[in-house]
C-alpha positions in Angstrom: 65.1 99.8 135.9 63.7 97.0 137.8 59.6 96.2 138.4 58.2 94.6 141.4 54.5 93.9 142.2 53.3 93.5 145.4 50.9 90.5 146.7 47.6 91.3 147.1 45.0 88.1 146.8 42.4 89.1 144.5 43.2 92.4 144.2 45.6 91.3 141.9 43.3 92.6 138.7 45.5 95.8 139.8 48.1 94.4 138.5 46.7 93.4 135.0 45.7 97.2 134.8 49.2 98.0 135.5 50.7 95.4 133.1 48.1 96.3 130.2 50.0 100.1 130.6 53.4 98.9 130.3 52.9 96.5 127.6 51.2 99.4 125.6 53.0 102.4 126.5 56.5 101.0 127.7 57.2 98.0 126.7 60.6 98.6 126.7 60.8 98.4 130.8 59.4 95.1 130.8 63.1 93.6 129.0 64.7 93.8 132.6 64.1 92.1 136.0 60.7 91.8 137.4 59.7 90.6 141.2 56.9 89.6 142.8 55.1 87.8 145.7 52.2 85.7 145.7 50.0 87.0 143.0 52.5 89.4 142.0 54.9 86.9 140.9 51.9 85.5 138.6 51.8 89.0 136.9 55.6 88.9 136.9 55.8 85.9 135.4 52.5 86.7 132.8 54.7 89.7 131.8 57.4 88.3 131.1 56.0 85.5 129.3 54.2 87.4 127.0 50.9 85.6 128.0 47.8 87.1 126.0 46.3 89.6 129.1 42.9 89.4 127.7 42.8 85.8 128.3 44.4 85.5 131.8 41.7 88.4 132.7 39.0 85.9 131.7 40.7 83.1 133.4 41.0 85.0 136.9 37.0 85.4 136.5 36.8 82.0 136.1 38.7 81.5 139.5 36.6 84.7 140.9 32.7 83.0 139.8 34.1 79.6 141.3 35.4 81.7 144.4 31.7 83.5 145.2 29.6 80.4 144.3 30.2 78.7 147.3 28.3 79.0 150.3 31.5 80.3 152.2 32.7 82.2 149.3 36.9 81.3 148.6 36.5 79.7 152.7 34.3 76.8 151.5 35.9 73.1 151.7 34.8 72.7 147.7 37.1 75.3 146.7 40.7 75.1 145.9 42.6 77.7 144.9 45.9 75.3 144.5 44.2 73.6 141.7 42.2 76.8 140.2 45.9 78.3 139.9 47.4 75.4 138.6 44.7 74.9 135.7 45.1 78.5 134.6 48.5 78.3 134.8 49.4 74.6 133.1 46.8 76.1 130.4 48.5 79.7 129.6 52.2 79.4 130.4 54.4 78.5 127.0 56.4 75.0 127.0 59.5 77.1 126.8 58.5 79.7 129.8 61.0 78.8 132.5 64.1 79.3 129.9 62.1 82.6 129.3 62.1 84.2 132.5 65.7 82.3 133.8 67.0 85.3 135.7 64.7 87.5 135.0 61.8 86.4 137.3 62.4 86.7 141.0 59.9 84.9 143.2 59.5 85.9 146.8 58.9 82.3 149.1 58.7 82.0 152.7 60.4 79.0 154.0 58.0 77.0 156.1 60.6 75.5 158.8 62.0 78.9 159.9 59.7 81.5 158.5 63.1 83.1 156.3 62.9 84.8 153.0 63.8 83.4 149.8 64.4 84.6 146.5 63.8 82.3 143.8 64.9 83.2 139.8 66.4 79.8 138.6 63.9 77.4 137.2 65.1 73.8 135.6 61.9 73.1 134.1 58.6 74.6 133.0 57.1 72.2 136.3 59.9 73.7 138.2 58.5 77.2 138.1 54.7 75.7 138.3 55.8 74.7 141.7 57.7 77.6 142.6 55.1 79.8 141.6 52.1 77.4 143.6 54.4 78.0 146.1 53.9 81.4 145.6 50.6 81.8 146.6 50.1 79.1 148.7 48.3 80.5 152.3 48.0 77.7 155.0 44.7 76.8 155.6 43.4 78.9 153.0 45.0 77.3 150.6 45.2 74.0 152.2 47.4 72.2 155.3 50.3 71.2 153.6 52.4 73.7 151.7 54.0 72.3 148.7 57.8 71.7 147.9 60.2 73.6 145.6 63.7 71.9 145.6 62.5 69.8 148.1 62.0 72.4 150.8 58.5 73.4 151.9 57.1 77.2 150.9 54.3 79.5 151.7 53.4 82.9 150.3 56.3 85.1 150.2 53.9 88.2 151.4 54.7 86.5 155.0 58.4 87.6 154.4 59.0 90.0 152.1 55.6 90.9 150.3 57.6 93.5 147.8 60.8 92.0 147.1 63.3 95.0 145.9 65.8 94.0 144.0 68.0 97.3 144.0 67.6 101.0 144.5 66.6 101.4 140.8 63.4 99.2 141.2 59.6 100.6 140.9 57.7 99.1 143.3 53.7 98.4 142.6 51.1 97.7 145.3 47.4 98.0 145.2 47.2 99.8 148.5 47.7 103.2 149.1 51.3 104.2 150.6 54.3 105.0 149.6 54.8 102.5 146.8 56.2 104.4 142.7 52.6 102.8 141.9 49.7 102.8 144.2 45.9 104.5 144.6 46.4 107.9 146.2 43.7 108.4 148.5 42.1 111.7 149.7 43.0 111.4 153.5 45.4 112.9 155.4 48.4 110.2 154.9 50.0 110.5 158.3 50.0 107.2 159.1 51.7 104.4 157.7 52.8 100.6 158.7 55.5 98.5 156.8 54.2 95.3 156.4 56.5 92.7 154.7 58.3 95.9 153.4 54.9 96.9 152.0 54.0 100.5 153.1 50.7 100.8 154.0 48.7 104.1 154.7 46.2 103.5 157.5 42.8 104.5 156.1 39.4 103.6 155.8 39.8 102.7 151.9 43.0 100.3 152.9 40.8 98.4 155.2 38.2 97.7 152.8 40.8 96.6 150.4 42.3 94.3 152.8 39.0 93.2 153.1 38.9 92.0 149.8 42.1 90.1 149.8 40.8 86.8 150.4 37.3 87.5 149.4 36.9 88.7 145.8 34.1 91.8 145.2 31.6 91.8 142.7 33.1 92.5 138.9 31.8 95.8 138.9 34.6 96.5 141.6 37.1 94.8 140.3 37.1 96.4 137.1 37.5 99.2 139.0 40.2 98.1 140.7 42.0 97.3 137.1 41.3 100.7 135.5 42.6 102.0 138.5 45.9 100.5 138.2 46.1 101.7 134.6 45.2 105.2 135.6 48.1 105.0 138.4 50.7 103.5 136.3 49.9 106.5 133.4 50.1 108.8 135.7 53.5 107.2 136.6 54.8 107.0 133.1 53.6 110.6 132.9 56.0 111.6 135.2 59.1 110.2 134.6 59.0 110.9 130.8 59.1 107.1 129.7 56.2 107.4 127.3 57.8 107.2 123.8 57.0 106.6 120.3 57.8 103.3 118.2 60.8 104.2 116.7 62.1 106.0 120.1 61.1 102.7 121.6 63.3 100.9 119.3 66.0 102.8 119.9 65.8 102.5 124.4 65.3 98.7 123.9 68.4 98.0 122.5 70.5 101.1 124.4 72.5 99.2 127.2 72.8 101.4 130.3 76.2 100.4 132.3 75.4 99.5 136.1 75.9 102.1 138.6 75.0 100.7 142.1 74.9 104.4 143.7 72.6 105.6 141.2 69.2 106.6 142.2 66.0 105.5 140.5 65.1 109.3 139.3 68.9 109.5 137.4 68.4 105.6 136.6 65.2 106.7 134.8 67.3 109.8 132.9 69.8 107.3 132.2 67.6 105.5 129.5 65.5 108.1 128.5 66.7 109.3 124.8 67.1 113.3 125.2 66.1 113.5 121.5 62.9 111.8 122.5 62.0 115.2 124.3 62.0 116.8 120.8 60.5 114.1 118.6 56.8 115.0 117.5 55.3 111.4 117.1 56.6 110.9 121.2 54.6 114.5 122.1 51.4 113.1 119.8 52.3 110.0 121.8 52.4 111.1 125.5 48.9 113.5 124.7 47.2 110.0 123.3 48.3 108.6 126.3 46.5 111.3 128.7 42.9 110.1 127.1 44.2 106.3 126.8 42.0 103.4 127.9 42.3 99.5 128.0 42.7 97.7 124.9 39.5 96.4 124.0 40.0 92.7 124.9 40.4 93.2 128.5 37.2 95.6 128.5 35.4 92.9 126.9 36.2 90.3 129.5 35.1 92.8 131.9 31.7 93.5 130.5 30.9 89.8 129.6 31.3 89.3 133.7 29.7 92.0 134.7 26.4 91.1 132.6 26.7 87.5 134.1 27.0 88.0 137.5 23.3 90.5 136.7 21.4 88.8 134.9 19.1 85.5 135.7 16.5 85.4 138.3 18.8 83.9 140.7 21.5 86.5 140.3 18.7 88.9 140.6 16.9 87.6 144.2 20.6 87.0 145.8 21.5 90.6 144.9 19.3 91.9 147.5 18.9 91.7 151.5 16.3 88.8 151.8 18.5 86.8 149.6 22.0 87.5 151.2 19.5 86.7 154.6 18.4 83.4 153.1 22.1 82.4 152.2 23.1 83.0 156.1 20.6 80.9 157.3 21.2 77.7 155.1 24.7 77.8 156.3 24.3 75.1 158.9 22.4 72.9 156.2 24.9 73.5 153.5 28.3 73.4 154.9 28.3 69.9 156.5 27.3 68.8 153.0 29.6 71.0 151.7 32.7 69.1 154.0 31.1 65.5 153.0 31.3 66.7 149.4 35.2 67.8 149.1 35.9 64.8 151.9 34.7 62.3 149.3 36.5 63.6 146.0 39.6 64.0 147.5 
C-alpha cells in the first residue's frame, strides 16, 4: 500500500498531522512508496527521511511569520519562498537522503515547455533531489519568473499536472480539501458537487473556498493548528477503519511480511492482505486501537504550536494590528511601503 499527499501551499501543516499519525500508529505503511506534489512531496520526502516532525513544524513557522510580516503578506517582493524552502530544506535533509528515498519517493513536476506531467523518483545526489523538490513547489510569479532546472529541463509545481500523483490502485490518497480523497475533512454539506482538479477531487463548498483561500496566504497559527489536528483526527479515523492499528510486536511482524504483487487487487483486499488475522485477537493491539480513539499529538509538535501561537499575541504591536483600525492602517501605507518594498528586494538581489 502506496501513500500520496496532495499539494496544498500552506495548508500543508495537514500533512504533518497526517504524518505525526502514521509515524505513531503505523509506521509500518510508511516502508513502501510515497508520492506527492508540491508540498506534498516535501512531506513525502520528510517521511521517508525520518526527519524529526517537531522540528520541520517549527521551521514551516519560521517560513509562515516571514510570510505574514510583509506588507503584502507571501505577495511582497522581499519574500522568497525559493530560498525559505531551500534553507529549511539544506538544514533538515540527511547527507545520505537521496540514496534513502531512491525509488521510493515519486515527485510530481510539470514540464515548463509543454505543460506534461512528470514523475520523478531517481535522484543522483542529495542536490539532485534539492532541485527536484524546489522544483516541486516552484509557482511562477509567486515563486519567481524563472522556474528552475532538474536534469536540465525547466519545472513548475506538479499540482498544474497531476496535483495527486497515484501510483497504482492500492494507493491512499491524502488531500486537505474535502472530496473524495481515503484522507480528507468531511464536511457537513450536502456533497453533491465535485470538480477534479489535477486529479484532486474537490467538493464545492463554502469551507473548500476558504481553504483555497489560504493556499497562498497562510492563516493565523491558531488555524493552522487546527488544520494539523485535523489531519491527525482524519488519518485516525482512517486507520480506524481499515484495521491497521497494531501493537509493537504485531508491527514487527507486518514490517517484515512481504505481500506478492497483485495488479487486480483492490486497495480494501490490499489492506487485508497485510493485516496479520492474529492481530484481530491479540490484547495489547485491542488496548492499542482504544489508546488510539483518545490519542493526541506527541508533545513536541504541540509545543511548537503553542510557542507560535503565544508569539503571534503578545506585544503591543501584535495587539493594535489584531484589530480593525490596525488592519485599516496597514491598507493605507500600502502605496508608501511597497515601492520601498520593490527598491529593497531590487537592490539585494
Amino acid at each position: 500500500m502506496n501513500l500520496s499527499f496532495a499539494g496544498c501551499g500552506f495548508l500543508g501543516i495537514y500533512h504533518v498531522g497526517v504524518a505525526v499519525a502514521f509515524k505513531k500508529y503505523a509506521p509500518h505503511l510508511l516502508l513502501h512508496r510515497i508520492s506527492g506534489a508540491s508540498a506534498g512531496a516535501l512531506a513525502a520526502c520528510c517521511l521517508l527521511c525520518d526527519m524529526p516532525l517537531g522540528e520541520m513544524t517549527s521551521d514551516f513557522f519560521r517560513v509562515v511569520n516571514e510570510a505574514r510580516s510583509h506588507s503584502l503578506g507571501p505577495f511582497s517582493p522581499r519574500f522568497n519562498i525559493q530560498t525559505c524552502l531551500l534553507e529549511g530544506l539544506q538544514k533538515f535533509l540527511p547527507p545520505d537522503a537521496h540514496e534513502r528515498v531512491n525509488g521510493k519517493l515519486h515527485i510530481s513536476l510539470t514540464r515548463v515547455y509543454d505543460g506534461k506531467n512528470v514523475i520523478v523518483s531517481q535522484f543522483n545526489s542529495r542536490e539532485d533531489l534539492l532541485q527536484a523538490l524546489l522544483c516541486a513547489c516552484f509557482i511562477p510569479v509567486f515563486s519567481g519568473l524563472l522556474p528552475p532546472r532538474f536534469h536540465g529541463v525547466r519545472y513548475m509545481d506538479g499540482a498544474f499536472s497531476d496535483n495527486l500523483p497515484t501510483l497504482d490502485e492500492n494507493t491512499v490518497t491524502v488531500s486537505p480539501f474535502c472530496g473524495e480523497s481515503d484522507i480528507c475533512p468531511r464536511d457537513n454539506s450536502s456533497q453533491m458537487f465535485h470538480v477534479n482538479w489535477a486529479n484532486t477531487s474537490i467538493e464545492l463548498s463554502k469551507e473548500n473556498i476558504n481553504r483555497f483561500g489560504r493556499i497562498l496566504f497562510p492563516p493565523k497559527p491558531e488555524i493552522l493548528s487546527s488544520f494539523c489536528q485535523q489531519g491527525f483526527d482524519d488519518a485516525l479515523n482512517f486507520l480506524h477503519r481499515n484495521n491497521l492499528i497494531s501493537c509493537t510486536r504485531c508491527l514487527a511482524v507486518q514490517s517484515t511480511f512481504v505481500v506478492a504483487e497483485q495488479p487486480s487487487s483492490s486497495l480494501e483486499e490490499k489492506i487485508l492482505e497485510e493485516y496479520d488475522p492474529e492481530c484481530s485477537e491479540c490484547q495489547e493491539c485491542t488496548q492499542h486501537r482504544k489508546n488510539a480513539l483518545v490519542g493526541s499529538m506527541p508533545d513536541n509538535v504541540l509545543t511548537v504550536f503553542q510557542t507560535y501561537i503565544e508569539q503571534a499575541n503578545k506585544g503591543l504591536i501584535n495587539w493594535v494590528f489584531r484589530h480593525r483600525g490596525g488592519k485599516l492602517l496597514t491598507a493605507l501605507s500600502l502605496p508608501a511601503i511597497l515601492p520601498a518594498d520593490i527598491v529593497c528586494a531590487t537592490l539585494t538581489k
